[in-house]
C-alpha positions as CSV (number, residue, x, y, z in Angstrom):
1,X,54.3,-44.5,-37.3
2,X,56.1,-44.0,-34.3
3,X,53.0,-45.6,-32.1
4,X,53.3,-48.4,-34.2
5,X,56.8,-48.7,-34.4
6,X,58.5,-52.7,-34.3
7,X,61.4,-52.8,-36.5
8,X,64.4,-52.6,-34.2
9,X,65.6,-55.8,-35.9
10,X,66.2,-56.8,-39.5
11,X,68.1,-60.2,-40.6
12,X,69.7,-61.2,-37.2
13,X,71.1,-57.1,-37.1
14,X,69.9,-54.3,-35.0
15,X,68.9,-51.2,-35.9
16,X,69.4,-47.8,-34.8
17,X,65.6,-46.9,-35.6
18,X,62.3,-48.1,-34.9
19,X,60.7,-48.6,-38.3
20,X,61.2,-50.6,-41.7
21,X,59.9,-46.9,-43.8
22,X,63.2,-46.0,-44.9
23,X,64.3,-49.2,-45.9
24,X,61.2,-49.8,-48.5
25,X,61.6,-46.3,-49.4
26,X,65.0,-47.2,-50.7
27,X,64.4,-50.5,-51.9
28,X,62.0,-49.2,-54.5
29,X,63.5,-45.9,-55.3
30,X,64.1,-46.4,-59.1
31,X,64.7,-42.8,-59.6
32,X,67.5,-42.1,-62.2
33,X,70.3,-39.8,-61.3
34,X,68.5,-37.0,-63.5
35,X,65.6,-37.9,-61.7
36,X,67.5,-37.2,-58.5
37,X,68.8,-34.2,-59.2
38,X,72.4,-35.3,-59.4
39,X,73.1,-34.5,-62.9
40,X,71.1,-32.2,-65.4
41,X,68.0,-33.3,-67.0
42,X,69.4,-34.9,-70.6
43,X,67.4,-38.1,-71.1
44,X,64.4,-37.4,-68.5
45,X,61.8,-35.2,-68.1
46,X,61.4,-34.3,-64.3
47,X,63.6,-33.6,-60.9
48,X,61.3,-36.1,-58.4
49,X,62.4,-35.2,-54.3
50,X,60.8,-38.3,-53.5
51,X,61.0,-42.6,-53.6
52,X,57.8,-44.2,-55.2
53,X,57.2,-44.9,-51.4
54,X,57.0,-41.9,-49.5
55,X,55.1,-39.7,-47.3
56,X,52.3,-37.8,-49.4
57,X,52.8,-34.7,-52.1
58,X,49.8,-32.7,-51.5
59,X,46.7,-32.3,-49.7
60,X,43.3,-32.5,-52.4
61,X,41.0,-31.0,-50.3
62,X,40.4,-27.3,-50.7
63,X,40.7,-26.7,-46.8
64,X,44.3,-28.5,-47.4
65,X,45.3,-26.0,-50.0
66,X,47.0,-23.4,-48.1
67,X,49.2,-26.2,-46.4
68,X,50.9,-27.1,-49.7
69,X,53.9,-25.4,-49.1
70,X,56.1,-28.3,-51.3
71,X,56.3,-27.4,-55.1
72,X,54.3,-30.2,-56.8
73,X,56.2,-32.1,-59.5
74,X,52.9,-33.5,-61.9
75,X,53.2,-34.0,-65.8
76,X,51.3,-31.0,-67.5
77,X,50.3,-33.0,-70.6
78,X,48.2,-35.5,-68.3
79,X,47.2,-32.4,-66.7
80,X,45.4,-30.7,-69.4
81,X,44.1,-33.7,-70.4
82,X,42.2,-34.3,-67.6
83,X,41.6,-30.6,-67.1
84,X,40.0,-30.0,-70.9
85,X,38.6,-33.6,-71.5
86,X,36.0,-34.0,-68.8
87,X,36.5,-37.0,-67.4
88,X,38.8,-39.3,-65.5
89,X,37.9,-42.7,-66.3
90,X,34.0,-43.3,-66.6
91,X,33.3,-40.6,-64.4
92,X,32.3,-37.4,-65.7
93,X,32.9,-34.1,-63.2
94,X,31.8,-31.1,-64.8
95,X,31.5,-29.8,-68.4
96,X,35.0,-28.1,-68.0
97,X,36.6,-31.1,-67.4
98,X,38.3,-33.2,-64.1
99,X,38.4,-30.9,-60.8
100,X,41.9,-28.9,-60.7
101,X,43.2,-30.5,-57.5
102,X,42.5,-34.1,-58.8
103,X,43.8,-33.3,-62.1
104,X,47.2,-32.2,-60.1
105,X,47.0,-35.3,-58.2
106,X,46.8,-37.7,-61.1
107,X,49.3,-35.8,-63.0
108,X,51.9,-36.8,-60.5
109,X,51.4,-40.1,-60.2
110,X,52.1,-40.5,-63.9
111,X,55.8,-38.4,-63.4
112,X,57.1,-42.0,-63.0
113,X,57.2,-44.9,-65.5
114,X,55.0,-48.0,-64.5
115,X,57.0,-50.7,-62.5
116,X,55.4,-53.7,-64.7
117,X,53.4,-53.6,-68.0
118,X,52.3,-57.1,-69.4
119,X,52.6,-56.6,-73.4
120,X,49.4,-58.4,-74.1
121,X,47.6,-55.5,-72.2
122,X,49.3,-52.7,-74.0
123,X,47.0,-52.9,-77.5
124,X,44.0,-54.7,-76.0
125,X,40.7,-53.1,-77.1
126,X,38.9,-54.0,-73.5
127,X,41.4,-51.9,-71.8
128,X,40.1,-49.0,-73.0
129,X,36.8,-49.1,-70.8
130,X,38.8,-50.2,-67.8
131,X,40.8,-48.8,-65.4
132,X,43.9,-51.5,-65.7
133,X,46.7,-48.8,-66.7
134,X,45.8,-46.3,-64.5
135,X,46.2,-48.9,-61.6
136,X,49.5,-50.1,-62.9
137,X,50.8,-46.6,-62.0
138,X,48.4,-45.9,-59.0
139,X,49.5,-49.9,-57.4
140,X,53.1,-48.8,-57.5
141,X,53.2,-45.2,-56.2
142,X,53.2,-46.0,-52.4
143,X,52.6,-43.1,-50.8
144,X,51.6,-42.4,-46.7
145,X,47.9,-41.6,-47.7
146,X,46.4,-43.4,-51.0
147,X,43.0,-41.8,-52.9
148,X,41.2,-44.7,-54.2
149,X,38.8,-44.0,-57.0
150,X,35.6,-46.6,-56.8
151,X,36.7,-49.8,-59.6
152,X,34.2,-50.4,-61.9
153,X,30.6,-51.7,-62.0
154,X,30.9,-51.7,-57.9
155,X,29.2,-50.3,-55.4
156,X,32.3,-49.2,-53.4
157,X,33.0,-45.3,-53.4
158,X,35.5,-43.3,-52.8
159,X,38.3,-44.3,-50.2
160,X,41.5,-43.7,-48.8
161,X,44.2,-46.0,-47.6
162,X,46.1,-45.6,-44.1
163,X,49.6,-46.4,-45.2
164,X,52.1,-45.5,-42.3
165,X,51.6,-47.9,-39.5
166,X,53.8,-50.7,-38.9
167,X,52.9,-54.6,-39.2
168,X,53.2,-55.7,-36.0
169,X,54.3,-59.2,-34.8
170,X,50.5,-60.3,-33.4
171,X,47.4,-60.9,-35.3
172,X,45.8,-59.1,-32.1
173,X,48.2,-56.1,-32.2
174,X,47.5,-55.5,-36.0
175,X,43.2,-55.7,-34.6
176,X,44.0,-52.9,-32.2
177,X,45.7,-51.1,-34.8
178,X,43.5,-51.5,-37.2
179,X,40.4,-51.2,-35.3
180,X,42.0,-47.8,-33.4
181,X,42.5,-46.1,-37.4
182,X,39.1,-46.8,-37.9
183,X,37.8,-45.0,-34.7
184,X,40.0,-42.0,-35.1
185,X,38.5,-42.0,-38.8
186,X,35.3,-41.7,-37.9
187,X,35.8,-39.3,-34.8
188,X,37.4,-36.9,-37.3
189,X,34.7,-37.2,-39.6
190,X,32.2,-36.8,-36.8
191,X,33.4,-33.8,-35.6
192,X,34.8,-32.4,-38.9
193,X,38.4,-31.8,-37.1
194,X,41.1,-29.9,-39.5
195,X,44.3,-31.6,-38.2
196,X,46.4,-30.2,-41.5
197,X,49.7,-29.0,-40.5
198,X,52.0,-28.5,-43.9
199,X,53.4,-30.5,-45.7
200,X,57.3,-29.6,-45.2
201,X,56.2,-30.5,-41.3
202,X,54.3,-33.9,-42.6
203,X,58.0,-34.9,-44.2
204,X,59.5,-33.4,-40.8
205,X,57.3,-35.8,-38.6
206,X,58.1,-38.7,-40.9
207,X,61.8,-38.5,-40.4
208,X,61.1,-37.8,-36.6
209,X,59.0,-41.0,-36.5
210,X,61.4,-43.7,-37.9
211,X,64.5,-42.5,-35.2
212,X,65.0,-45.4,-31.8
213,X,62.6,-44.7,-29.5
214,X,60.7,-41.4,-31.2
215,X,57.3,-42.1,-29.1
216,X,59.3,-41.3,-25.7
217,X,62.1,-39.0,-27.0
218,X,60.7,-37.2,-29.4
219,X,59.0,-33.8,-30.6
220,X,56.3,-33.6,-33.5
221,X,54.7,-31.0,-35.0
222,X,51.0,-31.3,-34.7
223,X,47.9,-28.5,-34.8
224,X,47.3,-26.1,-31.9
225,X,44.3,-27.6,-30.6
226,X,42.0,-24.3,-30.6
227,X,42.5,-24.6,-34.6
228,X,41.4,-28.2,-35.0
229,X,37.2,-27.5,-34.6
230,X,36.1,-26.3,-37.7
231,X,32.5,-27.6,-38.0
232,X,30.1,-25.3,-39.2
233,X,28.3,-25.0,-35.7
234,X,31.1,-24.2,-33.0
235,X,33.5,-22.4,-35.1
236,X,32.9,-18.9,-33.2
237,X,35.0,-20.9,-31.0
238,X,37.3,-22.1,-33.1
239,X,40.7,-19.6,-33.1
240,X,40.4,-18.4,-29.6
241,X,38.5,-21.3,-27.3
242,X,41.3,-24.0,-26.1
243,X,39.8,-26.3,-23.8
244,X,37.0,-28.0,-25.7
245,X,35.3,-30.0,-22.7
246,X,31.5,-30.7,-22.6
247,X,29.6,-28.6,-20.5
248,X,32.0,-26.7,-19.0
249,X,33.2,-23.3,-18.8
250,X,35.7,-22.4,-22.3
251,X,38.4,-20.7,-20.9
252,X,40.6,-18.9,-23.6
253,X,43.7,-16.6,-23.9
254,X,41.7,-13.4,-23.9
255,X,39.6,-11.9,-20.8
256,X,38.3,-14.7,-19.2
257,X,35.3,-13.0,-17.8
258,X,34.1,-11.9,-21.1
259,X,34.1,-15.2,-22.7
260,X,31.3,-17.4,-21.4
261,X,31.6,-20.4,-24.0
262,X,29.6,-23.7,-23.5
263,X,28.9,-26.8,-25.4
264,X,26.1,-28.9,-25.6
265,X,26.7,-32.2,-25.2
266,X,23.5,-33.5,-27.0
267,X,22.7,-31.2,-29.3
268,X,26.4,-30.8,-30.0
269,X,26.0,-26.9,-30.9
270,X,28.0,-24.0,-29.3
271,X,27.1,-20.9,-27.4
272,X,29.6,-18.0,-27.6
273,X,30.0,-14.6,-26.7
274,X,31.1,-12.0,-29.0
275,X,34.8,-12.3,-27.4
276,X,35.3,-15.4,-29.3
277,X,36.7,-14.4,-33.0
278,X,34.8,-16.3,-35.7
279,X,36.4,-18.3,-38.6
280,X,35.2,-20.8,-40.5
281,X,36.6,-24.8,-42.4
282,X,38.0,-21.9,-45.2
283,X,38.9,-19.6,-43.5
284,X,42.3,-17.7,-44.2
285,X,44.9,-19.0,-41.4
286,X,48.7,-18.6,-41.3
287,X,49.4,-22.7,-41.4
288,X,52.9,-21.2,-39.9
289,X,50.3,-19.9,-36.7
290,X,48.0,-23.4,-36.8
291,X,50.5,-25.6,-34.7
């Protein structure tokens, strides 16, 4: 966000930060003052910390879990429906029903009422074999990161949506953009890189990124880089190997002369000595130690 920043401006005033975020944060923030926290829950059901468009509420992969350090506000009933009933959608999981992290992750989105319903969708018998409902609440939850389940009778699978980067005031500065997010996308998934730092830091980073001038004035939390390898082949190297360069000498923060770690650069694998401690993509890391 703060790479991409280009909001300085807004109807003919300037701003004192870089970014629109906070300001469609706020426009769309229809949370009641129960919901808020401001007086006790009488009328609704749950205390939400954050504006339909915010940074995201938890991580879904099973590498991510440890970094969930924010309490998860999700609606049990939609929970153990999805848990016990086996499917979500027209997609069956396993015979126990929807996988636990998903569950959790649909379960929040539907904390908060839909934005818009049209009335002649509400009893319609075709809208029970489609997904229109559950993307009335997914199309109005506008979170940093979006999981995209595959719509119906398509061949497109399973996706995510970059949300934080600014529009920017070219058609060629939203290509480089746009073609850069696609790059570092596939690098990661190349590579297999862990870049997960918690989420307390996420929300951190986000409120770093929308202050004047946060790309040159600015600190962010990000992942030590000898944690961020976590492929299956060079993760001997993984907690103690810091300069990842291709064939070269690893140097580390132990004994130099007892770790002797190179990398191929076409077969990609990793040759390490025993001074390197092992780990592995699950591995049980302090996240408070991984950046």
């Amino acid at each position: 966000m703060a790479l991409s920043a280009a909001t300085p401006a807004i109807r003919g005033y300037l701003l004192d930060w870089d970014c629109r975020w906070g300001i469609i944060s706020a426009s769309v923030d229809d949370r009641t003052e129960e919901e808020r926290g401001i007086k006790p829950l009488c009328n609704d059901q749950f205390v939400i910390p954050k504006s339909r468009f915010a940074s995201v509420s938890f991580y879904l992969s099973p590498m991510g879990a440890k970094f969930n350090d924010i309490p998860l506000v999700y609606n049990k009933d939609y929970y153990n429906t999805l848990i016990e009933g086996g499917k979500l959608f027209y997609i069956s999981f396993t015979n126990k029903g929807v996988d636990h992290t998903l569950a959790l992750h649909v379960a929040h989105l539907f904390i908060r009422d839909p934005i818009s319903v049209f009335s002649e969708s509400l009893n319609c018998p075709e809208n029970e074999e489609t997904v229109e409902h559950f993307e009335t609440i997914q199309s109005t939850n506008w979170q940093s990161m979006r999981f995209k389940p595959p719509p119906l009778n398509s061949s497109i699978g399973w996706r995510v949506e970059f949300r934080p980067t600014e529009l920017q005031l070219t058609d060629f500065e939203n290509a480089a953009f746009v073609t850069f997010i696609l790059l570092l996308s596939r690098t990661i998934l190349k590579f297999n890189l862990n870049l997960l730092i918690p989420l307390s830091k996420v929300d951190e980073n986000i409120a770093t990124a929308l202050k004047r001038d946060a790309v040159l004035n600015e600190k962010f939390y990000f992942k030590q880089g000898h944690l961020i390898t976590t492929d299956g082949t060079p993760v001997d190297l993984a907690k103690s190997c810091s300069k990842f360069k291709f064939n070269r000498t690893y140097s580390t923060q132990y004994d130099l002369s007892d770790s002797n770690c190179t990398i191929c650069r076409d077969e990609q694998y990793v040759n390490a000595s025993s001074s390197c401690n092992s780990t592995s993509s699950f591995a049980e890391v302090n996240p408070d130690d991984s950046y």
